[in-house]
DRENBA-439596 format. One line per 5 residues: number of its first residue (from 1); for each residue z, x negated, y of N, C-alpha, C. Coordinates in nm, 3 decimals, padded with zeros to 5 digits. Each point is the difference from the previous one (the first is absolute). Layout:
N
NUM	Z X Y Z X Y Z X Y ~ ...
***
This chain:
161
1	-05.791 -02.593 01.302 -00.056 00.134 00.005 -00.033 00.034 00.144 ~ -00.134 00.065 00.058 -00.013 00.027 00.106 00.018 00.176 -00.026 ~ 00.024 00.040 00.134 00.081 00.139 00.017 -00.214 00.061 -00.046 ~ -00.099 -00.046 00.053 -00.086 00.067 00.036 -00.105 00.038 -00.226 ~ 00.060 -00.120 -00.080 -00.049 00.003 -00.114 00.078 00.029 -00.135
6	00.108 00.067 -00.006 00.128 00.012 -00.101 -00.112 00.004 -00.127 ~ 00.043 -00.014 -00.079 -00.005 00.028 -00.151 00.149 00.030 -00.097 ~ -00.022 -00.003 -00.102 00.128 00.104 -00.068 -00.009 00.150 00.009 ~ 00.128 00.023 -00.069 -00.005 00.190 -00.020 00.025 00.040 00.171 ~ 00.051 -00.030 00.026 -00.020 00.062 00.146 -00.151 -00.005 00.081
11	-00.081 -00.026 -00.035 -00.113 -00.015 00.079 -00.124 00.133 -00.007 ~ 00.002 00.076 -00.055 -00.089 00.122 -00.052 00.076 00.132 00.027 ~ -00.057 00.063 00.079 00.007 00.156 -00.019 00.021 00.034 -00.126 ~ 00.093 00.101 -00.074 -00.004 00.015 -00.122 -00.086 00.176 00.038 ~ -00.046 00.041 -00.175 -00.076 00.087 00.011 00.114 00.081 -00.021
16	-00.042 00.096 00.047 00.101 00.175 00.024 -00.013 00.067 -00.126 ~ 00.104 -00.002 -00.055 00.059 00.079 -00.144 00.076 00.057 00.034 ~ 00.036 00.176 -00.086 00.144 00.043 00.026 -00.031 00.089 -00.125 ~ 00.127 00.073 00.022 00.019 00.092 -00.135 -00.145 00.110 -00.065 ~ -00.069 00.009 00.156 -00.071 00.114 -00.055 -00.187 -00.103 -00.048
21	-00.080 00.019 -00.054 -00.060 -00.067 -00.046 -00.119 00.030 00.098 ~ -00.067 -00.094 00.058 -00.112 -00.038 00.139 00.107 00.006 00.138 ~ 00.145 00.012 00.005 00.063 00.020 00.091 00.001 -00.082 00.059 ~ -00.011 00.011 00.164 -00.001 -00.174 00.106 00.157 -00.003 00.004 ~ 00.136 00.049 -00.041 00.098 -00.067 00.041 00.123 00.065 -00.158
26	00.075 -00.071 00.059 00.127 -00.013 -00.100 00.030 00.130 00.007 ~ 00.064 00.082 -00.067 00.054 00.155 00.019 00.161 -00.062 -00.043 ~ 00.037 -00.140 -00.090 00.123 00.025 00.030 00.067 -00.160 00.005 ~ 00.123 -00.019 00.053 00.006 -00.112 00.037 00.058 -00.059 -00.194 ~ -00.089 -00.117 00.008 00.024 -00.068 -00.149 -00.020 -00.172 00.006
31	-00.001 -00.073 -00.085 00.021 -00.074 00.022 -00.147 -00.104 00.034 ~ -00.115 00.064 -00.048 -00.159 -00.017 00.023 00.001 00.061 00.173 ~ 00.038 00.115 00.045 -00.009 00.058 00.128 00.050 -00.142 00.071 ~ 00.127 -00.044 00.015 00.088 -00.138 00.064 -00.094 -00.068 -00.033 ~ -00.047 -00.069 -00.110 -00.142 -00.111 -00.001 -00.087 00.019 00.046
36	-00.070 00.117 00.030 -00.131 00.001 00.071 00.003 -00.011 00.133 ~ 00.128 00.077 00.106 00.038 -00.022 00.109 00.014 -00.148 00.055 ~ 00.057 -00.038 -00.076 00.059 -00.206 00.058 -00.088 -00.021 -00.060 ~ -00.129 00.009 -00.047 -00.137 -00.089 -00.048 -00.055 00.036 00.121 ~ -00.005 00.118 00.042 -00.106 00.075 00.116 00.069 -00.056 00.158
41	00.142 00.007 00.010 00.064 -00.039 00.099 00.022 -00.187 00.021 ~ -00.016 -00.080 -00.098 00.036 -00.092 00.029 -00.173 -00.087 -00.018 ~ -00.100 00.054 -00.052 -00.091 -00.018 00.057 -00.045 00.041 00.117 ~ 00.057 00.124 00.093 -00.042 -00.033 00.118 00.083 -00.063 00.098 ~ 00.126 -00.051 -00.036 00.054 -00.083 00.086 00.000 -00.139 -00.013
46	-00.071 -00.083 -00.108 -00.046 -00.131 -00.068 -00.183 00.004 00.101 ~ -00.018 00.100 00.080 -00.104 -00.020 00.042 00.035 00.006 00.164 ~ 00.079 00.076 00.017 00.058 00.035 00.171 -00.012 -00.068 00.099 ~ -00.013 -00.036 00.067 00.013 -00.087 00.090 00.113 -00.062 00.056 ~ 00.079 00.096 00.057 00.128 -00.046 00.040 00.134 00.004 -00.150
51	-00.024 00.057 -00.105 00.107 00.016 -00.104 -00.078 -00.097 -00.095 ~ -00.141 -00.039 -00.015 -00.050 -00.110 -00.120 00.048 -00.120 00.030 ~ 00.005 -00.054 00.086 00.069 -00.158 00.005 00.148 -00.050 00.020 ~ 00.051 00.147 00.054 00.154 00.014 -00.104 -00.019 -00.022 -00.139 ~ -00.055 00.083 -00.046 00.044 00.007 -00.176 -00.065 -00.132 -00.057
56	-00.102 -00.074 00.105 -00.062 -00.067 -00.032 00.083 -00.150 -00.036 ~ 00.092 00.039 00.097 00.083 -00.159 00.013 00.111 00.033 -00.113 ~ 00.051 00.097 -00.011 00.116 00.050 -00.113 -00.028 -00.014 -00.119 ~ -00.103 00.073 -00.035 -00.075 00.034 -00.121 -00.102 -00.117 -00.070 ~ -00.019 -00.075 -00.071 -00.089 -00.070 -00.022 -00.080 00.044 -00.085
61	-00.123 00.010 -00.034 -00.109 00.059 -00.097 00.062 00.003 -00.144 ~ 00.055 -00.125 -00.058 00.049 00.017 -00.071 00.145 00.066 -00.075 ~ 00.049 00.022 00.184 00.139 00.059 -00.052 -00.031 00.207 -00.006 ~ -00.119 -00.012 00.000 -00.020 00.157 00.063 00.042 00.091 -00.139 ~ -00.047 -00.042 -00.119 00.058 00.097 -00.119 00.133 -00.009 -00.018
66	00.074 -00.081 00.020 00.157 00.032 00.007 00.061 00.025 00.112 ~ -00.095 -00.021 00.138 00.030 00.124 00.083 -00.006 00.178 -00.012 ~ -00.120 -00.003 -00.046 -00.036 00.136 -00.064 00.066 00.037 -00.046 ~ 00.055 -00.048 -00.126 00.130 00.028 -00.127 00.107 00.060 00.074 ~ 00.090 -00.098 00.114 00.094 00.038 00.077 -00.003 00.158 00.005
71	-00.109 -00.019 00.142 -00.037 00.081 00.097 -00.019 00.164 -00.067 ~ -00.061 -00.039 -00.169 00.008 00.165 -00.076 00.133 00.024 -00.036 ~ 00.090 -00.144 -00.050 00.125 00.082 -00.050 00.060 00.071 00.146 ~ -00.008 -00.087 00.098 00.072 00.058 00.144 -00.016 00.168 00.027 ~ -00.134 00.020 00.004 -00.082 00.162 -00.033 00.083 00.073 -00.109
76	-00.083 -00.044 -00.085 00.092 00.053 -00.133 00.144 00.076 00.037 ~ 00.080 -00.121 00.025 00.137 00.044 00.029 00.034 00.082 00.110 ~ -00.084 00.024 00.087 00.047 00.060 00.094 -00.067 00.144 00.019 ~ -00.167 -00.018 -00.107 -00.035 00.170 -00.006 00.037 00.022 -00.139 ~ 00.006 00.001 -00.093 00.048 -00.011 -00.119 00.158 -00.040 -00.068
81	00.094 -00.034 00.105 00.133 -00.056 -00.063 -00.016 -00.054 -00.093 ~ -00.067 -00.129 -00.086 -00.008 -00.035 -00.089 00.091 -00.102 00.005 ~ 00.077 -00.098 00.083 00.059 -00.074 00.025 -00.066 -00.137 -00.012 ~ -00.126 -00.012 -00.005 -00.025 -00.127 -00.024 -00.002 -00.106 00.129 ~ 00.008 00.021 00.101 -00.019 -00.083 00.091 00.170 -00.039 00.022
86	-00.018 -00.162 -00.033 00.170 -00.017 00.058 -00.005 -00.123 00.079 ~ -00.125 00.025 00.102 00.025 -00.139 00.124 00.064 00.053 00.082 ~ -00.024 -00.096 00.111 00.088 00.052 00.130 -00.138 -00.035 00.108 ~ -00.001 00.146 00.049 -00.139 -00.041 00.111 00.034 -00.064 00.142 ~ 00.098 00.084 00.028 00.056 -00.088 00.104 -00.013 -00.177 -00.014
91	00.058 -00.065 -00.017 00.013 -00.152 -00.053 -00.167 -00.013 -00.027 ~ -00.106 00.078 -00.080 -00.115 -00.075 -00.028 -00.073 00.041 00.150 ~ 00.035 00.105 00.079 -00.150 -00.003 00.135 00.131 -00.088 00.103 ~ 00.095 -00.039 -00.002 00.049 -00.060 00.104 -00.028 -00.138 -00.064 ~ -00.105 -00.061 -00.034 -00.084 -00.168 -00.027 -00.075 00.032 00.034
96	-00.126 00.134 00.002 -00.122 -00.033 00.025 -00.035 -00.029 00.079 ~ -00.049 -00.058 00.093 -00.034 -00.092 00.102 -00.102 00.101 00.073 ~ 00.014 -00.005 00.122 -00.104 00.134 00.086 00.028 00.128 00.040 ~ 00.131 00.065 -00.111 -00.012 00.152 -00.052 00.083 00.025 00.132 ~ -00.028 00.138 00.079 00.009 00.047 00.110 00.041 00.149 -00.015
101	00.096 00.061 00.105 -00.004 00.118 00.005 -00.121 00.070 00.003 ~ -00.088 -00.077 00.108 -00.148 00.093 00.010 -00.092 00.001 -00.133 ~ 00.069 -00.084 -00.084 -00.104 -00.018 -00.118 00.018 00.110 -00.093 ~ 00.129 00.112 -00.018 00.057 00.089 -00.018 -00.090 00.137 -00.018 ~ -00.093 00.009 00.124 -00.009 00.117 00.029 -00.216 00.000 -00.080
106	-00.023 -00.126 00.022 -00.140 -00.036 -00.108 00.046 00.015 -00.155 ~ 00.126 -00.047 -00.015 -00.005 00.008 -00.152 -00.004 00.125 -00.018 ~ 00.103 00.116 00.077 00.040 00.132 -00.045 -00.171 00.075 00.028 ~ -00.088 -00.076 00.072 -00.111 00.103 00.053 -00.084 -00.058 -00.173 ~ -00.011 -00.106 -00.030 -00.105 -00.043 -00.142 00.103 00.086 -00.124
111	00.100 -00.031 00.006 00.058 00.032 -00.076 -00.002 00.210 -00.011 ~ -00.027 00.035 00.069 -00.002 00.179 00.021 -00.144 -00.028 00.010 ~ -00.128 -00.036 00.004 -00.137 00.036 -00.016 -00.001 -00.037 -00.164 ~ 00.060 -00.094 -00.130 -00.013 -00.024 -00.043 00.068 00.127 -00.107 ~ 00.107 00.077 00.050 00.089 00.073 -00.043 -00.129 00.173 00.016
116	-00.052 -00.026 00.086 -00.065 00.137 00.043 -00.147 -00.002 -00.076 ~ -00.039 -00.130 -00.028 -00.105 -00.042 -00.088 00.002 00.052 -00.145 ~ 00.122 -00.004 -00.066 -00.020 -00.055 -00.148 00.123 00.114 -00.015 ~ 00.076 00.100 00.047 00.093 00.091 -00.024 -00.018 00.154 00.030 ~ 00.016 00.076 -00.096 00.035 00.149 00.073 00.071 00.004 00.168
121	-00.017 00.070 00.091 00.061 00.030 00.090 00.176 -00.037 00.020 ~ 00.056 00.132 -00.103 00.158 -00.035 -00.006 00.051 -00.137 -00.071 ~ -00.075 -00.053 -00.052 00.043 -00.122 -00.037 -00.037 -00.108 00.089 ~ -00.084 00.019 00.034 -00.074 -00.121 00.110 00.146 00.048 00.119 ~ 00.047 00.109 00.024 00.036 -00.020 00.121 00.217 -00.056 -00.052
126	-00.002 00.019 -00.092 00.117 -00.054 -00.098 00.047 -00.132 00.043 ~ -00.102 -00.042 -00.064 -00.042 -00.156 -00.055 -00.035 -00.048 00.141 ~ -00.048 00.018 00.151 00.024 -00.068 00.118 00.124 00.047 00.096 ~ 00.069 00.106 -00.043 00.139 00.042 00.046 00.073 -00.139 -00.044 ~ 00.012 -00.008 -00.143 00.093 -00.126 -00.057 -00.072 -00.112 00.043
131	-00.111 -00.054 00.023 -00.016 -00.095 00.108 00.022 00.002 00.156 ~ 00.002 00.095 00.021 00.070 00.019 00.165 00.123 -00.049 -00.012 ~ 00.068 00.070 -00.068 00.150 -00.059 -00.022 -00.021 -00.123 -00.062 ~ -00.034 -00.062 -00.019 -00.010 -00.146 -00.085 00.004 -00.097 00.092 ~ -00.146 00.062 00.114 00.004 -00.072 00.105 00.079 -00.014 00.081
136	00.054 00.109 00.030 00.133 00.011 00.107 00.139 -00.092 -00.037 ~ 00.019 00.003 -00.140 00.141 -00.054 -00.032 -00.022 -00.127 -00.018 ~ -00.145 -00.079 -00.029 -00.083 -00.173 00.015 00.041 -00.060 00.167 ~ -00.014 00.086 00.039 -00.066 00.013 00.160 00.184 -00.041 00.067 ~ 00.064 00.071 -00.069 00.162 00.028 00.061 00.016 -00.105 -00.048
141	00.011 -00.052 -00.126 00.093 -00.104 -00.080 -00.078 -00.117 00.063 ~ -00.159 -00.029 00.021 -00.004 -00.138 00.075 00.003 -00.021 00.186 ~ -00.006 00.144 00.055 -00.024 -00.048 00.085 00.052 00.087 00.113 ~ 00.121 00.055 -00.024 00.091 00.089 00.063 00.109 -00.119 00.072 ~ 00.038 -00.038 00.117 00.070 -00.051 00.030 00.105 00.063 00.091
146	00.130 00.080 -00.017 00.072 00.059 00.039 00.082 -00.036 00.186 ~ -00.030 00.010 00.119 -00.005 -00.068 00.093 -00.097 -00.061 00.070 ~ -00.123 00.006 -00.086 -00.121 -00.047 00.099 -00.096 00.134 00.050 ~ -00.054 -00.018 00.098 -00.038 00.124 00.094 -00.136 -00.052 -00.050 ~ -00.062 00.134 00.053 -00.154 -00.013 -00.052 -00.034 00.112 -00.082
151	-00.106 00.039 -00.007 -00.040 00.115 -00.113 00.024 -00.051 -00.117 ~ 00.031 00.151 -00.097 00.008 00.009 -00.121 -00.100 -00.090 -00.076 ~ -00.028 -00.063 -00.067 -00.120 00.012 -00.112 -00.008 00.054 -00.085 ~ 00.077 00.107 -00.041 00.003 00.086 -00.130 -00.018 00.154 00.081 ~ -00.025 -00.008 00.102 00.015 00.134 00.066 -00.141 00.001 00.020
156	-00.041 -00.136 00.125 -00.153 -00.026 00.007 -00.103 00.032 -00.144 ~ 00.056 -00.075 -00.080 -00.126 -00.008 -00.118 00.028 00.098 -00.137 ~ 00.111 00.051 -00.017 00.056 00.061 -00.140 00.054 00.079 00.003 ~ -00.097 00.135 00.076 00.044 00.117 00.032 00.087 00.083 -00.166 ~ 00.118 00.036 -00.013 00.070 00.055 -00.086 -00.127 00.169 -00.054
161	-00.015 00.017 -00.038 -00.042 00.149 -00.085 00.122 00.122 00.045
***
């Protein structure tokens, strides 16, 4: 897979549906709202420059729909309490090969245009609060080393709400 040609469900802008009918965004968070976001968000980071050949080396074209799958129960569970997500993220981004504190602060920026795209206001700003924190506690668990001097990377890139 090259970062610059994805195919799969991640590759397309999805079109803007929500509760009210011709509406450009979600009015409430559901489980179509979480799918259209990580269709809209992970197509623009399968195109990125500096975040596509991350996912590029992780992700293989073919593994992208049971990435997807994950990645909604992960959502799911965390705007919805549905409980479906029972990985451990920690353990899966400490393999990916590349992934950087600075890479942190691109995901949270695609990831909040994608949220501000396809959501009401108070939900768009919800739904990148719990990725701020997502990022911040990713950010701590791989790459917090207690005794080494140097700037934060969770301070630098994953400003708290």
């Amino acid at each position: 897979m090259t970062a610059n040609a994805p195919s799969g469900p991640a590759t397309r802008l999805p079109e803007a549906g929500g509760a009210a009918a011709g509406s450009a965004t979600f009015d409430v968070v559901s489980e179509a709202a979480i799918a259209a976001v990580l269709d809209a968000f992970y197509a623009r980071v399968r195109l990125d420059p500096e975040l596509g050949p991350v996912f590029a080396r992780a992700v293989t074209d073919e593994a992208w729909p049971a990435h997807m799958a994950v990645i909604a129960d992960f959502w799911s569970s965390v705007m919805l309490k549905t409980g479906r997500y029972k990985g451990n993220p920690f353990a899966v981004h400490a393999k990916v090969e590349g992934i950087s504190p600075a890479l942190f602060a691109r995901w949270l920026s695609l990831f909040g245009e994608s949220c501000r795209s396809l959501l009401a206001p108070d939900l768009a700003a919800a739904m990148e609060a719990r990725a701020g924190l997502i990022a911040a506690s990713l950010q701590a668990g791989l790459f917090f080393r207690p005794g080494v001097s140097g700037p934060s990377p969770i301070a630098a890139t994953a400003p708290l709400p």
